[in-house]
N, C-alpha and C positions, 0 to 999 in steps of 0.2 A: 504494500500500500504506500503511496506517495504521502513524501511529509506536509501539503498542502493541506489531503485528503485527511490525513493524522488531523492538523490543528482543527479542519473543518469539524470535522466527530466531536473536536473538544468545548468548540464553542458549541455545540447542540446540548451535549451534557453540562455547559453552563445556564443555558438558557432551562433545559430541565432541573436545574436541582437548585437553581436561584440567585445562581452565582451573577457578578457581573463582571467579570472577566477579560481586557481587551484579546483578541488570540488574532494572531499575523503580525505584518510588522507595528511597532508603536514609532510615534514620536518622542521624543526626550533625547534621554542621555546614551550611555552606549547598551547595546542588548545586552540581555542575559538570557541564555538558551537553556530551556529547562525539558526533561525529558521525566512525563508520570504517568503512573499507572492510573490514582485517582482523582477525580472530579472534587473532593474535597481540598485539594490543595488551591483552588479557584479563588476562595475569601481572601485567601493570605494574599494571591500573588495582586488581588486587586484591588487591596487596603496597601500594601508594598507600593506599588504602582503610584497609588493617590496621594502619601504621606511622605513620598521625597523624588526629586527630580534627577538623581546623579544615574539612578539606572532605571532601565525598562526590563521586562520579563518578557519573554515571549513563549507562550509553554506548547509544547506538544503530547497530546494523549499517546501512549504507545503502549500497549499489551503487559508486556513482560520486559521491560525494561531492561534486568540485568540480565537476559538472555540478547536483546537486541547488544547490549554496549559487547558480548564479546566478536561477533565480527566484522564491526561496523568498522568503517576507516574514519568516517566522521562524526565525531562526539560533539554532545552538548556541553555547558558550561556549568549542569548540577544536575543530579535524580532522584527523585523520589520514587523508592519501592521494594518491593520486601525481596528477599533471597540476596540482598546485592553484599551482604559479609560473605557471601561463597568465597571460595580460595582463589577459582577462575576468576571472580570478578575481582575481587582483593586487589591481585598484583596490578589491575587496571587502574587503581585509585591511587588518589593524590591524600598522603598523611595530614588529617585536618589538627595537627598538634597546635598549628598557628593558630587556631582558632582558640584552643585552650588555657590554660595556667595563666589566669589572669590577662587577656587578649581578648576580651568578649564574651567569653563560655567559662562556668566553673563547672567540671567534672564533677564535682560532689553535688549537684540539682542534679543528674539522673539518678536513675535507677540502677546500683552499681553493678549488678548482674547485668544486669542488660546493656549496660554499657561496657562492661569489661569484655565477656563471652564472643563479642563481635570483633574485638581488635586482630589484627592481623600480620604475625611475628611481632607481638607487641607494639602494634602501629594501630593510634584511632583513624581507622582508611573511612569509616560510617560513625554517623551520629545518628542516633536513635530519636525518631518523631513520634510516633504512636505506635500504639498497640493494643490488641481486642481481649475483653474477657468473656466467656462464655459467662451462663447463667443456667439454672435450670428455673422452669415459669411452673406455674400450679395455682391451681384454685386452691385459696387461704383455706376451707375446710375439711382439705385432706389431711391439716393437723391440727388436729381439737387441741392441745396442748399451748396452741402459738408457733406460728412460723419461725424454722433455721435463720440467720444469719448464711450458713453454710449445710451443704448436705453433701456428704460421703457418699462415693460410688456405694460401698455396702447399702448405706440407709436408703440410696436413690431404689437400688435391684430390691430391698425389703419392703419400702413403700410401695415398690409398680407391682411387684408381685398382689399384695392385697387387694389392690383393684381390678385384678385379673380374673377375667369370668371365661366360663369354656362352656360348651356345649357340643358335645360327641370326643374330647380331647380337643375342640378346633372354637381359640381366644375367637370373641364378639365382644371382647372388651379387654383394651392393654393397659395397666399404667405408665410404662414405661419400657421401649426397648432401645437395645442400643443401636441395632439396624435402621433405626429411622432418620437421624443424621450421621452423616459418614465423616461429618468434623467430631462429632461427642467419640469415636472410634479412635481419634487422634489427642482429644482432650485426653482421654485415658491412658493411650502410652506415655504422654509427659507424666500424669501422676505415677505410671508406673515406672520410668527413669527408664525407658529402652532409647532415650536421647538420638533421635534419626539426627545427622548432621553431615556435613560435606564435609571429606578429609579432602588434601593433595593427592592425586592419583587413583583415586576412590569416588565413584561416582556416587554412592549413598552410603554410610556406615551410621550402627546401632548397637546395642550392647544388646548379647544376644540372650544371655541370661533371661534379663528383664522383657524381651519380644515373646519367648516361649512364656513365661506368665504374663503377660499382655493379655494375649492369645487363648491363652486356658481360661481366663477368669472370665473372657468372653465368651468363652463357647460354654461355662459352666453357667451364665446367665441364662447365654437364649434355652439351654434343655433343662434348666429345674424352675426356671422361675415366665419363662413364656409361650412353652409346649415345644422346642424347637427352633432352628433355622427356615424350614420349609413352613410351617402355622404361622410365625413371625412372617416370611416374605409375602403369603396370602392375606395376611393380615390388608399390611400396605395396601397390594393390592385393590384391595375390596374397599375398606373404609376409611385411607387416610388421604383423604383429597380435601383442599380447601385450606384456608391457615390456618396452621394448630391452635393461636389464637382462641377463633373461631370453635374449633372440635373442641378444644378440652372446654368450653364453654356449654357446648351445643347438649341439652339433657335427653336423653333417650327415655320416655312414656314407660309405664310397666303396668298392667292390669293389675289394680289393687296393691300396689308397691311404688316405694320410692324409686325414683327417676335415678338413673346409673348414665355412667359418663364415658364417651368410647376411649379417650382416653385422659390419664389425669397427671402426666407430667410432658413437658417437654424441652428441647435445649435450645440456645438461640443465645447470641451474643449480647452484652449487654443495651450496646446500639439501637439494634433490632427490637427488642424489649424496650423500648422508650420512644421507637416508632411507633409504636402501636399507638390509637389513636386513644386521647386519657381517660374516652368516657368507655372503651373496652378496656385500660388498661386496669381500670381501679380494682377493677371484682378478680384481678390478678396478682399472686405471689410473686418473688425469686428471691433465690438463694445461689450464691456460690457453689460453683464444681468444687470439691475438696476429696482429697486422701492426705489422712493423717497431718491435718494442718496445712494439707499444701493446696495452693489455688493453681490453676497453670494458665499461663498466655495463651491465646489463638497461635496458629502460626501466622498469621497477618500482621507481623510486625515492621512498621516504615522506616526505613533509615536514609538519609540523603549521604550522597557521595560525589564529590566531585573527579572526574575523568582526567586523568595526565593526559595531557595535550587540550585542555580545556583553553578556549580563548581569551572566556572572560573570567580567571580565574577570582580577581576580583570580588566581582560584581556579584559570584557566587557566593565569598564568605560572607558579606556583606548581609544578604539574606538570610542565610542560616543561621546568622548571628541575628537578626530580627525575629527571624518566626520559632526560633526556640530562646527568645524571650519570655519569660511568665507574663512580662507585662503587654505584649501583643498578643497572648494566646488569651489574654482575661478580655482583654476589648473585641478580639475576633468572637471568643465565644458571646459577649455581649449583644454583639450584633448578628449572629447568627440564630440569638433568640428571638430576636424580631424580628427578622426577615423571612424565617421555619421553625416554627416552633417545635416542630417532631425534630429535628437534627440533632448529632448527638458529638458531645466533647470535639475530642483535637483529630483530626481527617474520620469521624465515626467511630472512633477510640478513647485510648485515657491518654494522657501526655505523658512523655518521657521525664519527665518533670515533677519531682513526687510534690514539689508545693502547689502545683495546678490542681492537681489530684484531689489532697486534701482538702485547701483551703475553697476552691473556685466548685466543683464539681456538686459537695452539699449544698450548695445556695441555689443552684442550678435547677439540681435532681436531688427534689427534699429526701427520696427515699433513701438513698446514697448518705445520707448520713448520720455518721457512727459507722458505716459499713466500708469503707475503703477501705480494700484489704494491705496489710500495712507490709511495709520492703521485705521481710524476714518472711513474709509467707508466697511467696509469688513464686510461680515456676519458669523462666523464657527458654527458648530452643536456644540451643549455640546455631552456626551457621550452617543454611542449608543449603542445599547443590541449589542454581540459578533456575533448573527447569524440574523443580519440585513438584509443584503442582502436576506436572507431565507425573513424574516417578511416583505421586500418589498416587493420581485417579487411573493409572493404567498397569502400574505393577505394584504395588504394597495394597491397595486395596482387593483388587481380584485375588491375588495369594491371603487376604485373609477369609476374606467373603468363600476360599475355595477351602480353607480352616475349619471355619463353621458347619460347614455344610458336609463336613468330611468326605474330600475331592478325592476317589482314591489312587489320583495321578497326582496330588499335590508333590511338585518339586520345590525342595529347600528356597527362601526367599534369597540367599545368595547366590542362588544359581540364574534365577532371574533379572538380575542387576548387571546392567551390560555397560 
């Protein structure tokens, strides 16, 4: 696709999501070429744009980012988007230390996990933007007691189990399976430390330990607690169309009986959960993913990099050092509650920035507070291979899904990693 065609896409998903954006060349001071995966980055570059004259942004939408930067001959001048700590991508970047130790950025505002785990030979090559947390959602009266803060895989498969009804062996009613989103399949291995990550020379590596019990603790959900892999896929099939939202809401009639619920949890990022519109949201729970005290990140986590052979090298730190400001991400978020009031934190995320976090985030999102989960319990991926998403949704997920279902040609997942 032509990079014309690229910025044209980008200005559409401004005009979609509310952004105001200028995209092509601007007037002002000298470009800066920026290369994103999302439409979130819009507010920043177009409050940037409005509140100083020395540079202009000019941004382009592009897929995968840190898969296009490895064999492009022509870089931009910064990016935003996730997988770009890969190794491949790494040696491509320019060390943002300038930006550091007293130069604009203080390394103690992030997240030090998150911030260290991505450096490269001990080089900050990315700075960390945002990042998703899953949630699980529920109707408040599936706990007479009072809603979790946080809910354990255990407690989640012990909850969904008791709302689990069958008829002939074959569920017409789940509380919860894990088949049903293929990220909760992924939130799980982080709680369970099988750490997928991109070495040198290594196009996916994971502790393998922890994948064989990944893998077990799943397939001992779907057969004692939801009839099966095969009753779990029909499930889907048959009843879960429409937004969970909606379903775990929707009450199913009973001749002379209380109304039953087809199903009564579901997973969905925090984001996602605070789109929902507030007059369905209210009659709705959540709680944190956790095992054993631990919350884990999405793997959507954003980091900007600036590319060696960049033009406006510049004009890049210049921004990065703006938009991982606290004090431009508090006035972006300001205004992005007035202009959408469903939109949610820093690019649909939390900020890398644990005082955004905190302080900004409860004012925002009343519920959110007391609840920020605090630095000591967070889980983040270290760095993943650039075409991750490829290596999920087409070989780690089929070899698990071929797990569950006990494939009996399943070959070793290292055999499949090419």
């Amino acid at each position: 696709m032509s990079k014309a065609k690229l910025v044209s896409l980008f200005c559409l998903a401004a005009v979609i999501t509310g952004g105001t954006v200028s995209c092509g060349f601007l007037e002002g001071g000298p470009l800066v070429r920026i290369w994103s995966q999302t439409a979130e980055i819009l507010p920043y570059i177009d409050r940037f744009n409005n509140v100083q004259n020395k540079y202009k942004i000019e941004v382009s939408y592009v897929s995968s980012p840190a898969e296009e930067l490895l064999p492009s001959q022509t870089v931009p001048d910064l990016i935003l988007s996730e997988c770009l700590s890969a190794p491949r991508c790494a040696v491509k970047l320019e060390n943002l230390a300038p930006l550091l130790h007293g130069n604009g950025l203080d390394e103690k505002q992030f997240y030090r996990e998150l911030f260290v785990l991505h450096h490269y030979q001990n080089a900050a090559v990315v700075l960390p933007f945002s990042f998703r947390l899953p949630v699980v959602v529920f109707r408040p009266g599936v706990f007479p007691k009072g809603a979790p803060d946080n809910i354990s895989l255990d407690d989640l498969k012990s909850s969904g189990r008791a709302f689990t009804k069958t008829s002939n062996g074959v569920p017409y009613t789940l509380g919860f399976s894990p088949l049903w989103n293929q990220d909760f399949l992924f939130d799980a291995a982080s709680l369970f430390g099988v750490d997928f990550h991109a070495e040198p020379g290594r196009p996916l590596a994971w502790r393998d330990e922890q994948l064989q019990e990944w893998v077990s603790f799943l397939s001992d959900w779907c057969e004692t607690a939801d009839g099966g892999f095969t009753a779990e896929s029909e499930f889907v099939k048959k009843y879960l169309y429409g937004a969970p939202y909606q379903l775990i809401q929707a009450g199913i009639p009973q001749p002379k009986k209380a109304e039953i619920y087809r199903i009564s949890f579901f997973r969905a990022l925090a984001g996602d959960f605070f789109a929902i519109p507030a007059d369905k949201r209210k009659n709705l729970g959540m709680a944190w993913l956790s095992r054993n005290g631990k919350i884990p990140a999405d793997d959507g986590i954003l980091f900007f990099g600036v590319p060696r052979g960049a033009k406006n090298r510049g004009g890049a730190y210049e921004f990065i050092k703006w938009a991982l400001s606290a004090a431009t991400q508090r006035s972006v978020l300001e205004e992005n509650a007035k202009k959408n009031p469903l939109s949610f934190g820093i690019a649909g995320g939390f900020s890398s920035l644990v005082d955004v976090n905190e302080k900004e985030f409860p004012i925002r999102w009343p519920l959110l507070k007391g609840r920020i989960p605090v630095e000591k319990e967070l889980i983040f991926n270290g760095p993943l291979p650039e075409n991750w998403q490829k290596l999920k949704n087409e070989v780690v997920l089929p070899w698990v899904f071929g797990r569950l279902s006990h494939a009996a040609d399943q070959a070793p997942l290292n055999e499949l990693i090419k």
